[in-house]
SEZAKE-661867 format. One record per residue (C-alpha): residue in one letter; x, y, z. Coordinates in pm, whole numbers, plus 32768, in hexadecimal, padded with zeros to 4 digits. Example, Ala and Ser with C-alpha at 12.3 -4.5 7.8 and 13.67 -1.06 7.14 Angstrom:
A84CE7E3E830C/S85577F9682CA/
***
This chain:
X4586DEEA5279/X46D8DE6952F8/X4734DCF252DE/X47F1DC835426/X491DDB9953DA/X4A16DBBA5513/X4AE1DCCF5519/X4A5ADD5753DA/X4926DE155340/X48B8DDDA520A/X47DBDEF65193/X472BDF59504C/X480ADFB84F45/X48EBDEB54FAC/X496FDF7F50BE/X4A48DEF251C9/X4A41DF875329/X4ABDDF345471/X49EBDE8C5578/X4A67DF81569E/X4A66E08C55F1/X48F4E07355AC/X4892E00F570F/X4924E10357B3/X4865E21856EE/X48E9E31E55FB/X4A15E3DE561C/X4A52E52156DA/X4A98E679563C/X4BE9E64856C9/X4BFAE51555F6/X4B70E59654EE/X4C85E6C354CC/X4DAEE59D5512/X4D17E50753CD/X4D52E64452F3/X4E7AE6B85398/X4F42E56253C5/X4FCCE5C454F7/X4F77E5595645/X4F4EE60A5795/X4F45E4CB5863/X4E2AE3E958AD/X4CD3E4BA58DC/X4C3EE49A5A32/X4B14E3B55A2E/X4A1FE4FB5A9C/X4A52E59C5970/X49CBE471587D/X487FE4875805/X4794E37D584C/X476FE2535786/X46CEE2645661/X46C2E1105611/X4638DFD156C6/X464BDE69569E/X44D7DE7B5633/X4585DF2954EC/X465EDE1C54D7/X458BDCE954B4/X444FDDD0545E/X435CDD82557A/X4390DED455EF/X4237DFC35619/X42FEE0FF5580/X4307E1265405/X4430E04F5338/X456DE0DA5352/X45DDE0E051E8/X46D5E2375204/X481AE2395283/X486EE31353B4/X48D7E4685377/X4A31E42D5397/X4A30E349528A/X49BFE4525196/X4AC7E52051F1/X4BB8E40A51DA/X4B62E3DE5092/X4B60E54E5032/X4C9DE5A050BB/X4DC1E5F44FD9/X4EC9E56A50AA/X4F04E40D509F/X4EA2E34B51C7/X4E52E1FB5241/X4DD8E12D5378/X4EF9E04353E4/X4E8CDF245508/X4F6BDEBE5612/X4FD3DDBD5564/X5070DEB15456/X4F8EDE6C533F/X4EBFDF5A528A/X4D5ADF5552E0/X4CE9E06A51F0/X4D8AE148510D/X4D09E2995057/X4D01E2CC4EE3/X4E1CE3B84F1E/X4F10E2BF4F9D/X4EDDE1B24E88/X4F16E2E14D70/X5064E3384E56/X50EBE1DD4E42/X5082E1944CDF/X4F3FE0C14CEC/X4DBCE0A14D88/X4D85E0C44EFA/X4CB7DF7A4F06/X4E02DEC54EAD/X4EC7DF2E500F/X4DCCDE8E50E1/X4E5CDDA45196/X4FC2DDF75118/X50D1DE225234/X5107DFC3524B/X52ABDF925293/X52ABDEFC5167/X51F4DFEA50B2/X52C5E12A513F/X541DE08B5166/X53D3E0C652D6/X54C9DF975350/X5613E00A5248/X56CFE0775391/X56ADDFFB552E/X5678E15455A0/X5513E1B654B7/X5497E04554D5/X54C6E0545686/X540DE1A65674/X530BE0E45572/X52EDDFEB567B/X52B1E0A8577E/X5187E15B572E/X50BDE02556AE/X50E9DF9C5801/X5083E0F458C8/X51B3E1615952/X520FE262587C/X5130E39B580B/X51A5E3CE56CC/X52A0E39455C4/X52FDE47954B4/X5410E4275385/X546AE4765228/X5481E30D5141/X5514E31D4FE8/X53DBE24B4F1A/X53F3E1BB4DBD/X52BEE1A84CB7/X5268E0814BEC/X52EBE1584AC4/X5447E1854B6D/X5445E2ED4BEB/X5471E3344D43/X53E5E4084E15/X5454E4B84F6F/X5319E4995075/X52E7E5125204/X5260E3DE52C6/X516BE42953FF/X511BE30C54F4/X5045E357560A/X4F1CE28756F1/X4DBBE29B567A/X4D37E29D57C0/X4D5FE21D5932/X4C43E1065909/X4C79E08857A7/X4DB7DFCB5729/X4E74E0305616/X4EFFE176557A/X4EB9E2BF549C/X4FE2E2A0536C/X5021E3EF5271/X50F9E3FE5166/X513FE5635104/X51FAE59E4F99/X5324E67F5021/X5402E6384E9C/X53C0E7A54E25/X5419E8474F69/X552BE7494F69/X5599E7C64E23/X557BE9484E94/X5652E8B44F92/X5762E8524EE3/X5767E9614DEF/X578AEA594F01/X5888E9804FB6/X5973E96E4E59/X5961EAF84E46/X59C1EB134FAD/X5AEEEA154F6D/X5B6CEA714DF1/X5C46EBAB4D7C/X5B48EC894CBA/X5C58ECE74BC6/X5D2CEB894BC9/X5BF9EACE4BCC/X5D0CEA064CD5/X5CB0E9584E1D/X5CF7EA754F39/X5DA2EAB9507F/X5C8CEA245114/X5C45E8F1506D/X5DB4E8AF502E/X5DCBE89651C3/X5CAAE7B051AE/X5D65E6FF50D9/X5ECDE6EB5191/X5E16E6A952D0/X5D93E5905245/X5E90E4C251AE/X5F32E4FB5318/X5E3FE41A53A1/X5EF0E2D05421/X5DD8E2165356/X5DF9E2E25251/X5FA1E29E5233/X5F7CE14952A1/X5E93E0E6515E/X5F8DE1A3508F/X60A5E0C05089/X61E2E1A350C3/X6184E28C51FC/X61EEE3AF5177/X61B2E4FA50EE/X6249E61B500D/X61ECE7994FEB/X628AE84F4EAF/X6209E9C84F42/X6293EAD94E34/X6291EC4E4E17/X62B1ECEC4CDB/X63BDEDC94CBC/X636AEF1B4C52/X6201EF1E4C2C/X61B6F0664CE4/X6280F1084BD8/X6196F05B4AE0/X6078F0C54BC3/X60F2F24B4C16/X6152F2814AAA/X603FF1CD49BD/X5F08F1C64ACE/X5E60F0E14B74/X5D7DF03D4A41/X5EFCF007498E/X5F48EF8C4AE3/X5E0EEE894AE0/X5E6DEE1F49AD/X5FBEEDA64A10/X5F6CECEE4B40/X5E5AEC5F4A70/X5F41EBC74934/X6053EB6F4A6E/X5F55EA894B1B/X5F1CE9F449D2/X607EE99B4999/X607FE9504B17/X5F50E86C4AB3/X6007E7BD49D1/X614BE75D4A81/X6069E6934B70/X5FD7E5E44A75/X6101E57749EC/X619AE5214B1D/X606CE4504B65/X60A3E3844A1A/X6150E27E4AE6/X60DEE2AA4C69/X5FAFE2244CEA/X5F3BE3A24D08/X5F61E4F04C61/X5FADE5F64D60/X5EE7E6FF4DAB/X5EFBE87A4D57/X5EA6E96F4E0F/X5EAEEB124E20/X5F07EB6E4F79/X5ED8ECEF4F3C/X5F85EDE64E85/X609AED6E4DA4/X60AFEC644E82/X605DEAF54E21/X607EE9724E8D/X60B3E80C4E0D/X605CE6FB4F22/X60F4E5CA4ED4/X603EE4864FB0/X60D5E3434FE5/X622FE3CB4F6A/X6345E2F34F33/X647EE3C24F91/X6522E52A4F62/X654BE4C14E03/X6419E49D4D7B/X63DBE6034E2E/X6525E68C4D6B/X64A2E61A4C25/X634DE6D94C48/X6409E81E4CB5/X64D8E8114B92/X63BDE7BD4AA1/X630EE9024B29/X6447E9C54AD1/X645DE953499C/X62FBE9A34962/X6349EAEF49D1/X6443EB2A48F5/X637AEB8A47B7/X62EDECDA47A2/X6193ED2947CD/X6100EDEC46A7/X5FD3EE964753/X5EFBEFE346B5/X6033F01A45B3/X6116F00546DE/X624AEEFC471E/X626DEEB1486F/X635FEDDC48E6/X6351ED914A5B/X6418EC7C4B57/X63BBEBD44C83/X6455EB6A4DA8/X6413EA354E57/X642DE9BC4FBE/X6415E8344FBD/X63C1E76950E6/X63AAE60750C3/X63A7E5275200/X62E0E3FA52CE/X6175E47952EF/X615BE3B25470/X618CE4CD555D/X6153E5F9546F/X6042E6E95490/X5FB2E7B2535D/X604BE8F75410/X61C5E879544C/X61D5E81352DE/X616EE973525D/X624BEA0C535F/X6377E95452C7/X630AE97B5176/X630AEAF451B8/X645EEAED5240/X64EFEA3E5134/X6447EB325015/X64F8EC4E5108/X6628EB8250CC/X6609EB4A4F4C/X65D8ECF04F53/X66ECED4D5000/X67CFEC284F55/X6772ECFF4E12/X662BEC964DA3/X65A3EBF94C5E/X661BEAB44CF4/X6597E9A84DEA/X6628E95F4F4F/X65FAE828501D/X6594E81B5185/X66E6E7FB5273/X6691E7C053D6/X67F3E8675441/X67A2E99A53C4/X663BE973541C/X66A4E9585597/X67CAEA685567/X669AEB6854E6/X65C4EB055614/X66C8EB2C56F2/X6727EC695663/X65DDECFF56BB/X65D5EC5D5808/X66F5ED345843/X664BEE5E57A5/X6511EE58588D/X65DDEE4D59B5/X66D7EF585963/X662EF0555A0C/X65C6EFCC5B54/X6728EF415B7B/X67CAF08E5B75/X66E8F0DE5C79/X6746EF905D4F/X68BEEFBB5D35/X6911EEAA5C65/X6A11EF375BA5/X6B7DEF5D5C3B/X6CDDEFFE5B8E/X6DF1EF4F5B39/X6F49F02A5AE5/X706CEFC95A0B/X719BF0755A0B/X723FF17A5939/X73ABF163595C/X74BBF25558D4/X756FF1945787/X76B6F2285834/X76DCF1EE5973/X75CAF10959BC/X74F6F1B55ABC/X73A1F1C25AE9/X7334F2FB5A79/X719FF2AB5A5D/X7092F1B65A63/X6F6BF1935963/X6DF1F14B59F0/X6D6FF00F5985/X6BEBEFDD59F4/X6BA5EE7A5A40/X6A2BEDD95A9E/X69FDECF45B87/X68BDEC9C5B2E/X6802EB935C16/X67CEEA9B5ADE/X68ACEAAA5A20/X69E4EAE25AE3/X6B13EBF55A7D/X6ACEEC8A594B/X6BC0ED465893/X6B5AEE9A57F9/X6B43EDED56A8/X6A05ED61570B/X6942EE9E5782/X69EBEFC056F5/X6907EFC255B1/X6809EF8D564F/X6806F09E5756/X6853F1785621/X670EF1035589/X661CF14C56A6/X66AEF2675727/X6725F1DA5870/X68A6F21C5821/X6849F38A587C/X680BF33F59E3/X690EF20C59DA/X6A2BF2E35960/X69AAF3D75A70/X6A0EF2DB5B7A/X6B49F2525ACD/X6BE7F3C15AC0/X6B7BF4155C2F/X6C1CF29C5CAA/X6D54F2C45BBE/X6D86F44A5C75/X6D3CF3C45DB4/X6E39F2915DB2/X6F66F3835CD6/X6F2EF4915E0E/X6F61F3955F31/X7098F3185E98/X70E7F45F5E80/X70E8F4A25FEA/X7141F32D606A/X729CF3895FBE/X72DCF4E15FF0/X747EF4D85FB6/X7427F4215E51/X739DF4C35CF2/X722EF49B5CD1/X71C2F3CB5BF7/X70D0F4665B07/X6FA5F3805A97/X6EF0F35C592E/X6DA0F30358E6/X6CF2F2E257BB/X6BBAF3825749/X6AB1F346566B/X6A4BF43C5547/X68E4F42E55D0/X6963F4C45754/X69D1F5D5567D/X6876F60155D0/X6779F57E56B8/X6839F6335800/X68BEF76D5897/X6A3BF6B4589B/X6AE3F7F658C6/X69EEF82959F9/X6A23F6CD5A58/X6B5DF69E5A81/X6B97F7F55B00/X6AA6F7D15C0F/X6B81F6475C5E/X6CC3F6DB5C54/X6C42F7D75D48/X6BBBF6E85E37/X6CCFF5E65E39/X6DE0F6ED5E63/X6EA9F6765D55/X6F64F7435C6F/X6EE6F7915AE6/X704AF7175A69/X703EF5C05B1A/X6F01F5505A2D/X6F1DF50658D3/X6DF6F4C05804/X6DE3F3C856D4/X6D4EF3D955D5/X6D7FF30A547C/X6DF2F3745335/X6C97F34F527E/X6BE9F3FA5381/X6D04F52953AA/X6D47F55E5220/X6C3DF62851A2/X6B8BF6DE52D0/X6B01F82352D3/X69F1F8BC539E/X69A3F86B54CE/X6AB2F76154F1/X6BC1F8195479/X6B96F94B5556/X6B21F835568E/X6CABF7AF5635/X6D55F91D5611/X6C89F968578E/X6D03F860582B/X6E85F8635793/X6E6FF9F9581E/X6E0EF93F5955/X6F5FF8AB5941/X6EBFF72E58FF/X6F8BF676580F/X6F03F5F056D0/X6F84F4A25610/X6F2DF40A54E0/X6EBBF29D54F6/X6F17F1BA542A/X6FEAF2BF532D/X703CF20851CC/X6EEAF12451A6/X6DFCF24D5164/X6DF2F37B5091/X6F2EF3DD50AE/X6EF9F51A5054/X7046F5E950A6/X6FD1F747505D/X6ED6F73F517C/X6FE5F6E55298/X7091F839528B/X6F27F8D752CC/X6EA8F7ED53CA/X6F2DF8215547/X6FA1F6DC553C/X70E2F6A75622/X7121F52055DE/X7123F42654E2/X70D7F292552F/X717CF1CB5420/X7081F0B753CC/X70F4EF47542D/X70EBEEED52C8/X7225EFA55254/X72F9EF2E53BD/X728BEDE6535A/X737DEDDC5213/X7489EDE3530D/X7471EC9D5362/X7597EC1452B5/X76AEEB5B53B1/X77C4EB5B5312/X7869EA0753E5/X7746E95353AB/X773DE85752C8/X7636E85D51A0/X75D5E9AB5219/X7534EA8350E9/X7609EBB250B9/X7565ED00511C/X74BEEDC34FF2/X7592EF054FD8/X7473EFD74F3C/X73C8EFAE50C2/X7524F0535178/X7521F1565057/X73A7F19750B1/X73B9F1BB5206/X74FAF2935200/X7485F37E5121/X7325F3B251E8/X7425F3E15344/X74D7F4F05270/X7364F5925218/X72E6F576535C/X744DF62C5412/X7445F72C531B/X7313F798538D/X7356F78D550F/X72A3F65A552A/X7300F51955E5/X72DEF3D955A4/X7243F2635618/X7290F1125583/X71AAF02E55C9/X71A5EE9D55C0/X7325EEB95671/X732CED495670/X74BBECF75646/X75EAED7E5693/X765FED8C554F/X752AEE5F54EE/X7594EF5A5614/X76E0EF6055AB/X7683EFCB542F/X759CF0BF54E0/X765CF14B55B5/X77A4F1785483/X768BF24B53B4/X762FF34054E7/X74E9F2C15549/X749CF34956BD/X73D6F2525754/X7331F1135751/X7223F02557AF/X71E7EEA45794/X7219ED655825/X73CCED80581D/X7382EE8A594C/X71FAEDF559EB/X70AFED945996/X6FA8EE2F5A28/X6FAAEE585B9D/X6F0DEE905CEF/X6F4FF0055D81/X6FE9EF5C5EAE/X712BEEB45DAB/X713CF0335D15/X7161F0A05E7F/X726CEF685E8D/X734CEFE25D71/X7347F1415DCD/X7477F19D5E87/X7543F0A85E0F/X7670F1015D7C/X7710F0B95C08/X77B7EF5E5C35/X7724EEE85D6E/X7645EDC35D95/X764EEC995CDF/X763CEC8D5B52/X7565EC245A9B/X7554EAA25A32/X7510EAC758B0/X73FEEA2C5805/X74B9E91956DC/X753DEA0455D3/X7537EB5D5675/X76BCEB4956CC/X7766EBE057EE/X7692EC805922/X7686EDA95919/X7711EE8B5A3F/X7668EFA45B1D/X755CEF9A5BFA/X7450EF075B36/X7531EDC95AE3/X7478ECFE5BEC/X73B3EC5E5AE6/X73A1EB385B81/X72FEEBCC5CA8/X71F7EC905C0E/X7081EC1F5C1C/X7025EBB15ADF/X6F0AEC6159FB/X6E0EEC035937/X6EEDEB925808/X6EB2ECC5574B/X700BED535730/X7013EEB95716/X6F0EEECF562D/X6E69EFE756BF/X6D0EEF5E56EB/X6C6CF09057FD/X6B36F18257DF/X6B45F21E5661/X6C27F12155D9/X6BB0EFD555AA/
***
């Protein structure tokens, strides 16, 4: 029999039930399943509950039916079930509670009666869970499911899945089941370090070392930290593949393996006195990091990157082996508002580029400068191609004027581009480049068609005068990665101008030591009648026994030897010229006229320096004394124009008297790009 006090039933056994549930019969199969499964499906329709199985006659015992002494079915299976479960009211309190339950949270089921269920499961620790809580005690919410962190009276903990759902559309209150999820948990997070650690470091990974960078990026994450900033030591060892290709791979593993250990501890010492040791990392390969959070300037950074040198410096005594090994290091170091995890490792990576090229086993900080020169750099690459193809690029000419008499005998191509962006850029800036990706094939290609074009309609706009003959410099790689004889055959025959009025450059490094297919592309195109000069003579190889075998018709003395001229002898102060540079430059006139060459002085700038020239026999000469680089319409200008005529040239401070002839209209003459006669065209940066 069931004793009727309110809301409760007290049965035998000192069972306590609730009044609804009881009156509005047992549960449904439906129900039934919920209970076992501790999920829900929503409330169950009304049609599908069985009858009631108990009346208010079993309640107060006046009924005609037999004494209901048993529970309802679903309280058997309540009991029975292995996963923990209790009946919560609308209130929040826990109306029953199944063996399984108490044993989960360390005590009897009898003693959460009453007891409020948040409480119990840490259900109100944050807004969002306890809302969600709320929400399905008072119906409008089908079903809540969490994970709570739970302690035991004996202090363990214990990870558990949380399911809230209705009981049922008529009665109040709801179905809570508390599933122990710590060994899957654990699984978990044993998988998860595996996936994020270095198998043969034991080291955090690529993966969680991103994990880690993104997060100290986080504005709450530098705000907390005090200083706002953050540091990235990223290293390369130098000459591990050696190491690698030589010993094998488990030699190989061994080395990274006692690296990161000496890696290891660096941070720990470094952390000594911060508020955090910074974290190491394998990145791949030989490849490894140290991220530095809350940093407090460049210096702290420097210190770490020399403590990993030092480190480094020791041999490695590995499988009766001593290896010794260096790093370099790119260091970044900078305010962590406005970074992103993928900008830092970008300049990190171009500052360990920078420590390799600056000679390795050292460290290199991050310069923004240089940083914006490389990006620019390859801006300029990636649009090489497509420019050639818009016409960007345009020819400038500066004169080659007889040492003697002061005529103009030639002009030099100079390729200029005037890119969109970036404005007039001198060949300085994309020479290497188009060298590098192949594009000075197809760029030279247009410079020597323009530069035939331009020397042939001078040609016949001033029929009573010489020609002029035009050079134009060529890259090594035209010669290998083109048909040049074919090339320039095929412009020369097209443009109408005459094999003698071009002269190709080349420079001294490029010239001295050919053989194959460049040497017999040069000996073609010199039968052709195309003359041939040597860049730059002086600076490279210098190797004399190969000019009476090439079909070289000209030597170009480089600007550093004219430059020794400088010496005025009326001005006061003045360093005196070094002798050895006249004794030099004499003797290499003598070479070159003994071998029925001719000869090109470059960097003219004064007239004392033409003078000297001109006493030792050179035969012609090129600079800023005579023009900078010019339009073809101020060539067209000077043609013509005789020896003496025209106004002189107004001397820049020290370069003495003008000098007379036709190309003394200095004063006239467009300005360049300030880069003298150094011969900056295609093949001669």
């Amino acid at each position: 029999m069931f004793r009727d006090t309110g809301q409760w039933l007290h049965g035998s056994g000192g069972s306590l039930y609730d009044r609804q549930t009881f009156l509005h019969g047992q549960r449904s199969s439906a129900l039934r399943e919920r209970a076992v499964s501790g999920t829900s499906e929503g409330p169950t329709p009304a049609a599908d509950l069985d009858r009631s199985a108990v009346t208010e006659s079993d309640i107060d015992g006046t009924g005609s039916g037999p004494p209901a002494h048993q529970p309802p079915v679903y309280r058997a299976v309540f009991s029975a079930a292995p996963l923990a479960m209790a009946v919560v009211d609308s209130e929040g309190r826990v109306v029953d509670a199944n063996d399984a339950l108490g044993a989960l949270l360390g005590g009897g089921s009898a003693g959460l009666v009453g007891r409020v269920a948040s409480d119990l499961l840490d259900l109100a620790s944050d807004a969002r869970t306890w809302h969600a809580y709320r929400e399905v005690l008072s119906g409008r919410r089908a079903t809540l499911r969490c994970t709570r962190r739970l302690k035991q009276p004996d202090g363990r903990s214990l990870w558990t899945q949380v399911t809230v759902c209705p009981l049922d559309a008529d009665e109040p209150g709801v179905l809570l089941s508390v599933d122990d999820v710590s060994a899957h948990r654990d699984l978990q997070a044993s998988l998860r370090h595996l996936q994020m650690h270095d198998p043969v470091t034991r080291l955090p990974n690529r993966t969680l070392f991103f994990e880690r960078v993104s997060a100290a990026l986080e504005t709450e994450a530098y705000e907390r930290s005090g200083t706002g900033r953050i540091g990235l030591c990223y290293l390369d060892l130098d000459g591990f593949k050696a190491v690698n290709d030589t010993l094998g791979h488990r030699v190989g593993d061994r080395l990274l393996t006692a690296v990161a250990q000496r890696l290891t501890d660096c941070a720990a010492e470094a952390g000594q006195t911060r508020p955090s040791v910074p974290l190491v990392a394998r990145l791949g390969g030989d490849e490894f990091a140290l991220l530095v959070e809350a940093s407090t300037g460049t210096d702290q950074l420097a210190d770490l990157a020399e403590c990993v040198l030092k480190a480094l410096q020791a041999p490695f005594d590995l499988a009766g082996h001593r290896l010794s090994v260096s790093a370099s290091i790119g260091v970044v170091e900078r305010h962590a508002a406005g970074t992103t995890a993928t900008g830092l490792m970008q300049a990190a990576d171009t500052t360990l580029y920078w420590a390799k090229v600056d000679g390795k086993d050292r460290w290199t900080l991050f310069d923004p400068e240089r940083n914006a020169h490389l990006m620019t750099r390859q801006a300029l690459a990636s649009t090489l191609r497509p420019a050639i193809e818009r016409g960007e690029f345009r020819l400038d000419y500066q004169p080659l004027v007889g040492m003697s008499d002061g005529r103009l005998r030639g002009v030099e191509a100079l390729v200029r581009w005037d890119h969109p962006r970036f404005g007039l850029l001198s060949p300085n800036r994309f020479v290497a480049l188009a060298e590098e990706d192949g594009s000075i094939v197809p760029l030279g290609r247009w410079v020597l068609a323009t530069a035939c074009r331009q020397a042939r309609q001078w040609q016949l706009d001033n029929p009573g005068e010489p020609p002029l003959f035009v050079s134009v410099n060529v890259a090594v790689r035209q010669v290998w990665d083109s048909d040049l004889v074919a090339d320039v055959a095929k412009i020369l025959a097209e443009t109408g101008l005459p094999p003698r009025l071009l002269q190709l450059e080349l420079t001294e490094s490029a010239v001295m030591g050919s053989a194959g297919r460049p040497l017999q592309a040069l000996q073609a195109l010199s039968e052709m009648g195309v003359g041939i000069a040597i860049d730059d003579f002086g600076t490279g190889y210098s190797n004399l026994a190969y000019l009476s075998r090439l079909p070289v018709s000209v030597l170009k003395l480089d600007g550093s030897f004219v430059r020794g001229f400088q010496y005025e002898s009326d001005k006061e102060g003045a360093a005196p010229p070094n002798p050895a540079d006249q004794v030099v430059v004499e003797a290499m006139i003598d070479l070159a006229h003994r071998l029925g060459l001719t000869v090109t002085a470059e960097c003219v700038e004064t007239s004392a320096q033409a003078t000297r020239l001109r006493s030792i026999g050179c035969d012609t000469g090129q600079g800023w004394l005579y023009s900078r680089p010019v339009s073809p319409d101020r060539i067209s200008e000077l043609l013509g124009t005789e020896p003496g005529e025209g106004p002189a040239v107004e001397p820049e401070p020290g370069d003495g008297p003008a000098v007379e002839g036709p190309l003394a209209e200095g004063s006239a003459v467009e300005p360049g790009d300030g880069s003298g006669t150094q011969s900056y065209a295609v093949g001669n940066p």
